[in-house]
C-alpha positions in Angstrom: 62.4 11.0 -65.0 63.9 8.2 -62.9 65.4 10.9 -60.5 62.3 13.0 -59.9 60.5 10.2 -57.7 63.1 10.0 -54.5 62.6 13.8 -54.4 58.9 14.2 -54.6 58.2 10.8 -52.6 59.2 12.3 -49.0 57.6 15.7 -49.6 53.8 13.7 -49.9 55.0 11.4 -47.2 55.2 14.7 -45.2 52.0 16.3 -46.4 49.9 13.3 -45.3 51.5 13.3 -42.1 50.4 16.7 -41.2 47.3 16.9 -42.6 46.7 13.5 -40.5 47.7 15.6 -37.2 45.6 18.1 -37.9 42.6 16.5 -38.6 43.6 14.4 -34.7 44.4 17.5 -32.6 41.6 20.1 -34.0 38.2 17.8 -32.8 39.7 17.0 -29.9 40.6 20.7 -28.6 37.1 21.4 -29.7 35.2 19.0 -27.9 36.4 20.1 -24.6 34.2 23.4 -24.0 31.4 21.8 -24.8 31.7 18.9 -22.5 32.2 21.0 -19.6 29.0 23.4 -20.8 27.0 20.3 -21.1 28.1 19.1 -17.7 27.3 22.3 -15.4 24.3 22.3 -17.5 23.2 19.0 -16.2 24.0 19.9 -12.4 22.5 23.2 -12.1 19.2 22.3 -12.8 17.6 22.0 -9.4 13.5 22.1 -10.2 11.8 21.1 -7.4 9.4 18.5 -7.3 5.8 19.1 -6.6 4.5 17.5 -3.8 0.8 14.9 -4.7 -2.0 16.1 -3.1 -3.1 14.1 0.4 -7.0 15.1 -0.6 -9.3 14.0 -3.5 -10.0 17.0 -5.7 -13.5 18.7 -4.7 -15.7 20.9 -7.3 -17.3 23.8 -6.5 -21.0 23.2 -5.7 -22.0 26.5 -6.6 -21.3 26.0 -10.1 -23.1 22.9 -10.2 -26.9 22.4 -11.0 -28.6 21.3 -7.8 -32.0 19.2 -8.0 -34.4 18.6 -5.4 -35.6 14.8 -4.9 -38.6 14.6 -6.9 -36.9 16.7 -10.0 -34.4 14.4 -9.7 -36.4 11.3 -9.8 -38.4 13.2 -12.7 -35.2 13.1 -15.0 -33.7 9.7 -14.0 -37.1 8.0 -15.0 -37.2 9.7 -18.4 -34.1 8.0 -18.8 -35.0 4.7 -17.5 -38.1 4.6 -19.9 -38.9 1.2 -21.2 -37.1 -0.6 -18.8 -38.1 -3.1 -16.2 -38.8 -1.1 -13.0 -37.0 -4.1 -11.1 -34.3 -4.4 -12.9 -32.7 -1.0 -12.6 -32.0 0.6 -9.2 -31.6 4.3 -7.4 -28.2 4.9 -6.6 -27.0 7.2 -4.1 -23.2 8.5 -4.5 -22.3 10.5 -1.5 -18.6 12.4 -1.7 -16.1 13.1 1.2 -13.9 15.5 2.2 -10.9 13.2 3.5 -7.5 12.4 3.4 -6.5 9.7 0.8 -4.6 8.0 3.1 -7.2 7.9 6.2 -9.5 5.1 7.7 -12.3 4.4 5.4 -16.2 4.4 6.7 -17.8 0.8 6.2 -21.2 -0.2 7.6 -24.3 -2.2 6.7 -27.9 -0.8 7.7 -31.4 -2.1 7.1 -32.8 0.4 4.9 -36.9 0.7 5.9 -37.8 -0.2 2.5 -35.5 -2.8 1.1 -33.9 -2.5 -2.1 -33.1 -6.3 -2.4 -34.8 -8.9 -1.2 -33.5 -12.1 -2.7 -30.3 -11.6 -0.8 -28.6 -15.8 -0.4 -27.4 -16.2 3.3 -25.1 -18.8 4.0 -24.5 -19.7 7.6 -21.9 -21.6 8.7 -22.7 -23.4 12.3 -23.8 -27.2 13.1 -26.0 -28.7 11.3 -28.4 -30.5 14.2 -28.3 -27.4 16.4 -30.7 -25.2 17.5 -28.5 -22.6 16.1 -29.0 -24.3 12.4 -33.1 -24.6 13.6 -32.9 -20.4 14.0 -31.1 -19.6 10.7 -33.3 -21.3 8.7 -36.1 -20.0 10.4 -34.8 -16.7 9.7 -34.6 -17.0 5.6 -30.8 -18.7 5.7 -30.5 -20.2 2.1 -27.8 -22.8 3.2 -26.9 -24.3 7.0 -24.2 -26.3 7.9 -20.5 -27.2 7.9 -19.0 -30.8 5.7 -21.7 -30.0 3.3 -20.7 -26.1 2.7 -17.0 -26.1 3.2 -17.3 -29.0 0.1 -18.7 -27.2 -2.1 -17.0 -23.8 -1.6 -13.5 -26.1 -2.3 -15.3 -27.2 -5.4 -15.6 -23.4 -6.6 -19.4 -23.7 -5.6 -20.4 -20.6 -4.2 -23.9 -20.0 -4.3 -24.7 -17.5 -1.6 -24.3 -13.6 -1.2 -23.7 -13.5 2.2 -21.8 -15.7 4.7 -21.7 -15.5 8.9 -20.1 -18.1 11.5 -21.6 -19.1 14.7 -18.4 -18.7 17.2 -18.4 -23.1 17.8 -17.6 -23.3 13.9 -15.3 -20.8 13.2 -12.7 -23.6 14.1 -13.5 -25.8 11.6 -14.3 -23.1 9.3 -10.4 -21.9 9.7 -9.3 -25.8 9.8 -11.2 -25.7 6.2 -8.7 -23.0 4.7 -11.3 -21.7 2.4 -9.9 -17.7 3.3 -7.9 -18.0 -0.5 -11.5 -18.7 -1.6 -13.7 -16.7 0.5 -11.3 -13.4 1.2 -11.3 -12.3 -2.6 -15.0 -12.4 -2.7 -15.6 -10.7 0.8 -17.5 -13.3 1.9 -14.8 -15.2 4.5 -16.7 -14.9 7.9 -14.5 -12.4 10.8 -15.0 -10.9 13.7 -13.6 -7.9 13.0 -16.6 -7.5 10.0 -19.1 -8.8 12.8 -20.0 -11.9 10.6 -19.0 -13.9 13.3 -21.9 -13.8 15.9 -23.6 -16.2 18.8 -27.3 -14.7 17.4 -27.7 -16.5 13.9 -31.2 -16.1 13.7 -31.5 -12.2 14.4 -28.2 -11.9 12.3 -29.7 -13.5 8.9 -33.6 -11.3 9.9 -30.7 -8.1 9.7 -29.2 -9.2 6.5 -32.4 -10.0 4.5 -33.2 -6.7 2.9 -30.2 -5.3 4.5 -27.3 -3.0 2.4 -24.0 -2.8 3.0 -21.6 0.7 2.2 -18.0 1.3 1.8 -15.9 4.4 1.2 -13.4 3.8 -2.0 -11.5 7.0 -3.0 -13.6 9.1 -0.8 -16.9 8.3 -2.6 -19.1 5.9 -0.9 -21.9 4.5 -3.5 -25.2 2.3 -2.4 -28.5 1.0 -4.0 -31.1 3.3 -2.9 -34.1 2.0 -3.9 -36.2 0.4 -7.3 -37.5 2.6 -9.4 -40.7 1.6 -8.6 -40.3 3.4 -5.4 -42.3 6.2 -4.9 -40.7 10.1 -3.7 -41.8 9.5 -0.1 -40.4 6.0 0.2 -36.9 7.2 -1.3 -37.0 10.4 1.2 -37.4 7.7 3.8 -34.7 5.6 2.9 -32.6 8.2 2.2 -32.9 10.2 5.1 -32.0 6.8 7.0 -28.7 6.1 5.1 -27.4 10.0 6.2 -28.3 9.7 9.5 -26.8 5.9 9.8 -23.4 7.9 7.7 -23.3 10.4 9.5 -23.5 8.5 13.0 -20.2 6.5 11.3 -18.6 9.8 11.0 -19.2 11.0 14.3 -17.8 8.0 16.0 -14.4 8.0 13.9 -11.6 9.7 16.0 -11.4 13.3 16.7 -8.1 13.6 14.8 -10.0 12.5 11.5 -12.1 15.2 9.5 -14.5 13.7 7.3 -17.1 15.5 6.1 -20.2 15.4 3.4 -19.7 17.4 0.3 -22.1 15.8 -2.0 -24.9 13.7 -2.5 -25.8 12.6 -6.0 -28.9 10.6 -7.2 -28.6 8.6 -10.4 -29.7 4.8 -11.6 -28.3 1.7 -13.6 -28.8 4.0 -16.9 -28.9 7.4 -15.8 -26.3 10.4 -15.6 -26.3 11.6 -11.6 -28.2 14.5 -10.5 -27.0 16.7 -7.4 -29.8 16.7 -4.4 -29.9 19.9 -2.7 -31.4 18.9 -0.1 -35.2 19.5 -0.4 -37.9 16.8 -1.5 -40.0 18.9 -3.9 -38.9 22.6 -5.7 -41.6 25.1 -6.3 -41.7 23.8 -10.1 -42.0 20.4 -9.5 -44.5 18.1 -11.0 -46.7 16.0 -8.3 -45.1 13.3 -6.3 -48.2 10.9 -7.5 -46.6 11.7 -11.0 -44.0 9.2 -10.0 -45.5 6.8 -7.8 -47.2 4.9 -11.3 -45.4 2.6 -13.9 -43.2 4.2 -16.1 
Protein backbone atom coordinates (compact mmCIF):
# COMPACT_ATOMS: atom_id res chain seq x y z
CA UNK A 1 0.00 0.00 0.00
CA UNK A 2 3.02 2.29 0.71
CA UNK A 3 4.13 1.89 -3.03
CA UNK A 4 0.74 2.63 -4.67
CA UNK A 5 0.88 6.53 -3.78
CA UNK A 6 4.19 7.74 -5.89
CA UNK A 7 2.51 6.00 -8.80
CA UNK A 8 -1.05 7.39 -8.65
CA UNK A 9 0.17 10.85 -7.25
CA UNK A 10 1.57 12.24 -10.76
CA UNK A 11 -1.21 10.75 -12.87
CA UNK A 12 -3.96 13.27 -10.72
CA UNK A 13 -1.28 15.89 -10.76
CA UNK A 14 -1.60 15.42 -14.63
CA UNK A 15 -5.38 15.20 -14.84
CA UNK A 16 -5.89 18.56 -13.03
CA UNK A 17 -3.51 20.09 -15.15
CA UNK A 18 -5.39 19.46 -18.25
CA UNK A 19 -8.63 19.76 -17.24
CA UNK A 20 -7.28 23.32 -15.97
CA UNK A 21 -6.15 24.08 -19.73
CA UNK A 22 -9.08 23.22 -20.99
CA UNK A 23 -11.42 24.95 -19.03
CA UNK A 24 -8.61 28.41 -20.01
CA UNK A 25 -8.34 27.89 -23.81
CA UNK A 26 -12.17 26.79 -24.67
CA UNK A 27 -14.01 30.49 -23.33
CA UNK A 28 -11.52 32.23 -24.64
CA UNK A 29 -11.62 30.82 -28.43
CA UNK A 30 -15.32 31.17 -27.96
CA UNK A 31 -15.61 34.68 -27.13
CA UNK A 32 -13.93 35.92 -30.07
CA UNK A 33 -16.83 35.59 -32.88
CA UNK A 34 -18.97 37.06 -30.87
CA UNK A 35 -17.02 40.20 -30.10
CA UNK A 36 -16.39 40.86 -33.62
CA UNK A 37 -20.49 40.19 -34.39
CA UNK A 38 -21.26 42.57 -31.70
CA UNK A 39 -18.78 45.09 -32.95
CA UNK A 40 -19.95 45.46 -36.83
CA UNK A 41 -23.27 45.27 -35.21
CA UNK A 42 -22.66 48.48 -33.41
CA UNK A 43 -21.09 50.36 -36.52
CA UNK A 44 -23.50 49.47 -39.19
CA UNK A 45 -26.30 50.94 -37.77
CA UNK A 46 -26.64 54.24 -39.49
CA UNK A 47 -30.51 55.47 -38.68
CA UNK A 48 -30.86 58.79 -39.54
CA UNK A 49 -31.96 61.41 -37.40
CA UNK A 50 -35.21 63.25 -37.98
CA UNK A 51 -34.93 66.61 -38.36
CA UNK A 52 -37.54 69.04 -35.47
CA UNK A 53 -39.95 70.86 -37.13
CA UNK A 54 -39.19 74.87 -37.71
CA UNK A 55 -43.33 75.44 -37.49
CA UNK A 56 -45.81 75.00 -34.69
CA UNK A 57 -48.16 72.20 -35.49
CA UNK A 58 -51.60 73.58 -37.13
CA UNK A 59 -55.08 71.51 -37.04
CA UNK A 60 -57.31 71.26 -39.58
CA UNK A 61 -60.12 73.84 -39.33
CA UNK A 62 -62.43 71.98 -41.17
CA UNK A 63 -62.67 69.35 -38.71
CA UNK A 64 -63.21 71.76 -36.07
CA UNK A 65 -66.62 73.16 -34.79
CA UNK A 66 -66.82 76.86 -35.90
CA UNK A 67 -69.15 79.33 -33.79
CA UNK A 68 -70.30 82.60 -34.74
CA UNK A 69 -69.87 85.58 -32.06
CA UNK A 70 -73.01 85.62 -30.38
CA UNK A 71 -73.25 81.51 -30.15
CA UNK A 72 -70.12 81.76 -28.82
CA UNK A 73 -70.82 84.20 -26.19
CA UNK A 74 -74.14 82.11 -25.59
CA UNK A 75 -71.93 79.03 -24.36
CA UNK A 76 -69.20 80.89 -22.57
CA UNK A 77 -71.87 82.62 -20.33
CA UNK A 78 -73.58 79.37 -19.47
CA UNK A 79 -70.39 78.52 -18.17
CA UNK A 80 -69.57 81.64 -16.36
CA UNK A 81 -73.10 81.39 -14.50
CA UNK A 82 -72.96 82.66 -10.98
CA UNK A 83 -70.00 84.51 -11.27
CA UNK A 84 -69.27 88.12 -10.83
CA UNK A 85 -69.60 89.61 -14.38
CA UNK A 86 -66.33 91.75 -13.38
CA UNK A 87 -64.43 89.43 -12.30
CA UNK A 88 -64.10 87.17 -15.24
CA UNK A 89 -63.05 88.37 -18.72
CA UNK A 90 -63.38 87.48 -22.74
CA UNK A 91 -60.38 86.25 -24.01
CA UNK A 92 -59.35 86.20 -27.42
CA UNK A 93 -56.56 83.59 -28.54
CA UNK A 94 -55.48 84.20 -32.09
CA UNK A 95 -52.98 81.40 -33.74
CA UNK A 96 -50.14 81.95 -36.25
CA UNK A 97 -48.74 80.33 -38.98
CA UNK A 98 -44.86 81.21 -38.30
CA UNK A 99 -41.61 79.97 -37.84
CA UNK A 100 -40.54 79.13 -34.25
CA UNK A 101 -37.56 80.70 -34.58
CA UNK A 102 -38.88 84.23 -36.25
CA UNK A 103 -39.52 87.84 -34.85
CA UNK A 104 -42.46 87.80 -32.56
CA UNK A 105 -45.49 90.49 -33.02
CA UNK A 106 -45.84 92.82 -29.83
CA UNK A 107 -48.01 95.84 -29.65
CA UNK A 108 -50.31 97.73 -27.24
CA UNK A 109 -53.68 99.33 -28.60
CA UNK A 110 -56.52 101.17 -26.90
CA UNK A 111 -59.38 98.94 -27.34
CA UNK A 112 -62.77 101.40 -27.85
CA UNK A 113 -64.30 99.81 -24.88
CA UNK A 114 -61.77 99.14 -22.19
CA UNK A 115 -61.40 95.99 -20.61
CA UNK A 116 -59.54 97.39 -17.57
CA UNK A 117 -59.71 100.38 -16.18
CA UNK A 118 -57.88 100.49 -12.84
CA UNK A 119 -54.65 100.05 -14.73
CA UNK A 120 -51.56 101.80 -11.91
CA UNK A 121 -49.25 104.17 -14.02
CA UNK A 122 -46.11 105.00 -12.68
CA UNK A 123 -44.15 107.78 -14.29
CA UNK A 124 -40.83 108.33 -13.70
CA UNK A 125 -39.83 112.25 -14.48
CA UNK A 126 -39.22 115.33 -12.04
CA UNK A 127 -41.21 115.89 -9.56
CA UNK A 128 -41.77 119.93 -9.78
CA UNK A 129 -42.12 119.89 -13.50
CA UNK A 130 -44.71 120.60 -15.71
CA UNK A 131 -44.06 117.18 -17.03
CA UNK A 132 -45.09 115.65 -13.34
CA UNK A 133 -48.26 118.52 -13.49
CA UNK A 134 -49.36 116.50 -17.02
CA UNK A 135 -49.04 112.93 -15.71
CA UNK A 136 -51.00 113.41 -12.91
CA UNK A 137 -53.48 115.23 -14.78
CA UNK A 138 -53.70 112.37 -17.03
CA UNK A 139 -54.63 109.50 -14.19
CA UNK A 140 -50.66 108.68 -13.30
CA UNK A 141 -50.96 106.81 -9.93
CA UNK A 142 -47.31 107.70 -8.83
CA UNK A 143 -44.79 110.83 -10.14
CA UNK A 144 -41.44 111.31 -9.33
CA UNK A 145 -37.86 110.12 -9.04
CA UNK A 146 -35.98 109.77 -5.00
CA UNK A 147 -39.36 108.81 -3.87
CA UNK A 148 -40.07 105.91 -6.61
CA UNK A 149 -36.55 104.56 -7.27
CA UNK A 150 -36.78 104.02 -2.99
CA UNK A 151 -39.33 102.15 -2.92
CA UNK A 152 -38.85 99.92 -5.94
CA UNK A 153 -35.18 99.04 -4.07
CA UNK A 154 -37.33 98.21 -1.08
CA UNK A 155 -39.30 95.56 -3.23
CA UNK A 156 -42.27 98.12 -3.25
CA UNK A 157 -43.72 97.93 -6.54
CA UNK A 158 -47.16 99.15 -6.61
CA UNK A 159 -47.86 100.14 -10.17
CA UNK A 160 -48.78 98.17 -13.46
CA UNK A 161 -47.22 100.23 -15.77
CA UNK A 162 -44.09 102.29 -15.76
CA UNK A 163 -42.75 105.20 -18.61
CA UNK A 164 -39.59 107.67 -18.39
CA UNK A 165 -39.55 111.21 -19.46
CA UNK A 166 -36.13 111.29 -21.65
CA UNK A 167 -34.42 114.03 -18.58
CA UNK A 168 -34.83 111.08 -16.06
CA UNK A 169 -33.96 108.12 -17.76
CA UNK A 170 -30.31 109.10 -16.37
CA UNK A 171 -31.06 108.84 -13.09
CA UNK A 172 -33.36 106.09 -13.66
CA UNK A 173 -30.23 103.99 -15.12
CA UNK A 174 -27.80 105.67 -12.29
CA UNK A 175 -30.68 103.87 -9.96
CA UNK A 176 -29.87 100.22 -11.33
CA UNK A 177 -33.34 99.08 -10.57
CA UNK A 178 -33.23 96.94 -14.38
CA UNK A 179 -32.49 93.51 -11.95
CA UNK A 180 -35.73 94.68 -10.37
CA UNK A 181 -37.78 96.16 -13.12
CA UNK A 182 -36.60 93.83 -16.22
CA UNK A 183 -38.12 90.50 -14.66
CA UNK A 184 -41.42 92.19 -14.24
CA UNK A 185 -41.48 94.09 -17.72
CA UNK A 186 -41.92 97.12 -16.23
CA UNK A 187 -38.05 98.67 -16.68
CA UNK A 188 -38.81 101.87 -18.86
CA UNK A 189 -36.84 101.57 -22.77
CA UNK A 190 -36.89 103.09 -25.71
CA UNK A 191 -37.01 100.37 -27.78
CA UNK A 192 -40.70 99.39 -25.95
CA UNK A 193 -41.59 103.22 -26.40
CA UNK A 194 -41.94 103.68 -22.63
CA UNK A 195 -39.54 106.23 -22.82
CA UNK A 196 -41.39 109.42 -24.27
CA UNK A 197 -41.20 113.48 -24.06
CA UNK A 198 -45.38 113.41 -24.04
CA UNK A 199 -46.16 111.95 -20.42
CA UNK A 200 -49.50 113.21 -20.28
CA UNK A 201 -50.90 111.82 -23.73
CA UNK A 202 -48.65 108.67 -22.90
CA UNK A 203 -50.55 107.74 -19.42
CA UNK A 204 -54.43 109.12 -21.38
CA UNK A 205 -53.09 105.92 -23.96
CA UNK A 206 -52.32 103.56 -21.26
CA UNK A 207 -55.45 103.97 -19.11
CA UNK A 208 -57.79 101.44 -20.58
CA UNK A 209 -55.21 100.49 -22.94
CA UNK A 210 -54.02 96.43 -23.59
CA UNK A 211 -51.00 95.23 -24.41
CA UNK A 212 -50.41 91.70 -26.88
CA UNK A 213 -47.50 89.47 -27.36
CA UNK A 214 -46.91 86.49 -29.62
CA UNK A 215 -45.45 83.35 -27.28
CA UNK A 216 -45.20 80.07 -29.33
CA UNK A 217 -47.15 81.46 -32.16
CA UNK A 218 -50.29 82.07 -30.12
CA UNK A 219 -50.89 85.63 -29.15
CA UNK A 220 -53.71 85.78 -26.20
CA UNK A 221 -55.51 89.23 -24.92
CA UNK A 222 -58.50 90.29 -22.60
CA UNK A 223 -61.18 91.04 -24.79
CA UNK A 224 -63.74 92.31 -22.93
CA UNK A 225 -66.09 91.77 -19.38
CA UNK A 226 -68.61 89.67 -19.56
CA UNK A 227 -70.90 92.24 -19.01
CA UNK A 228 -70.20 93.41 -22.56
CA UNK A 229 -72.81 93.18 -24.84
CA UNK A 230 -72.35 91.19 -28.71
CA UNK A 231 -72.03 94.61 -30.40
CA UNK A 232 -69.46 96.04 -27.97
CA UNK A 233 -67.27 92.69 -28.32
CA UNK A 234 -67.65 92.90 -32.35
CA UNK A 235 -66.34 96.36 -31.93
CA UNK A 236 -63.46 95.54 -29.93
CA UNK A 237 -62.72 92.78 -31.71
CA UNK A 238 -62.82 93.93 -34.98
CA UNK A 239 -60.24 96.65 -33.71
CA UNK A 240 -57.68 94.21 -32.23
CA UNK A 241 -57.53 92.30 -36.07
CA UNK A 242 -57.18 95.19 -37.77
CA UNK A 243 -54.51 96.78 -35.23
CA UNK A 244 -52.82 92.66 -35.72
CA UNK A 245 -53.07 92.58 -38.75
CA UNK A 246 -51.44 96.14 -39.48
CA UNK A 247 -48.37 94.56 -37.16
CA UNK A 248 -48.22 91.82 -39.71
CA UNK A 249 -48.14 93.82 -42.68
CA UNK A 250 -45.30 96.00 -41.55
CA UNK A 251 -42.93 92.93 -40.56
CA UNK A 252 -40.39 92.29 -43.37
CA UNK A 253 -41.35 90.77 -46.65
CA UNK A 254 -39.10 87.76 -45.95
CA UNK A 255 -41.40 86.85 -42.92
CA UNK A 256 -44.77 84.87 -43.51
CA UNK A 257 -47.08 85.22 -40.71
CA UNK A 258 -50.33 84.56 -41.13
CA UNK A 259 -53.87 84.17 -39.07
CA UNK A 260 -55.11 80.66 -38.74
CA UNK A 261 -57.35 80.89 -35.81
CA UNK A 262 -59.28 82.92 -33.64
CA UNK A 263 -60.75 81.43 -30.54
CA UNK A 264 -63.15 83.14 -27.95
CA UNK A 265 -63.14 81.73 -24.47
CA UNK A 266 -63.20 83.40 -20.62
CA UNK A 267 -61.40 82.97 -17.07
CA UNK A 268 -63.71 79.58 -16.76
CA UNK A 269 -64.67 78.64 -20.01
CA UNK A 270 -63.33 76.06 -22.71
CA UNK A 271 -62.51 78.20 -26.12
CA UNK A 272 -64.87 78.30 -28.95
CA UNK A 273 -63.67 78.85 -32.71
CA UNK A 274 -65.20 82.31 -34.31
CA UNK A 275 -65.94 81.84 -37.92
CA UNK A 276 -66.13 84.87 -38.55
CA UNK A 277 -69.79 86.08 -38.47
CA UNK A 278 -71.54 88.00 -35.52
CA UNK A 279 -74.84 86.06 -35.47
CA UNK A 280 -75.75 82.34 -37.30
CA UNK A 281 -79.21 81.80 -38.54
CA UNK A 282 -80.04 79.82 -35.15
CA UNK A 283 -78.90 82.24 -32.91
CA UNK A 284 -80.72 83.47 -29.96
CA UNK A 285 -81.16 87.57 -29.86
CA UNK A 286 -78.15 89.66 -29.16
CA UNK A 287 -80.46 91.54 -26.29
CA UNK A 288 -80.38 87.81 -24.79
CA UNK A 289 -76.88 88.68 -23.70
CA UNK A 290 -76.73 92.26 -23.15
CA UNK A 291 -78.63 91.50 -19.29
CA UNK A 292 -77.06 90.04 -16.07
CA UNK A 293 -76.27 86.66 -16.13
Amino acid sequence: MATSRPIFAPLSRLAASSIAVARYTTPQSALLPLQSIRCAATKSSGKKKKKGRNTFIQYDLRKADQFSLVDAMHYIRAFEVGRNPHSSKYEVHVRLRSLKNGPVVRNRLRLPHPVKTDVRICVICPPDSKHATEARAAGATLVGEDEIFNQVKEGIVEFDRCICHPDSLQNLNKAGLGRILGPKGLMPSTKMGTVVPNVGAAVRNMVGGSEYREKLGVIRMAIGQLAFTPEEMQTNVKAFMETLKKDIAQMSDRITKEIHEVVLSSTNSPGFTLNGEFRGPDSISPKELSGPM
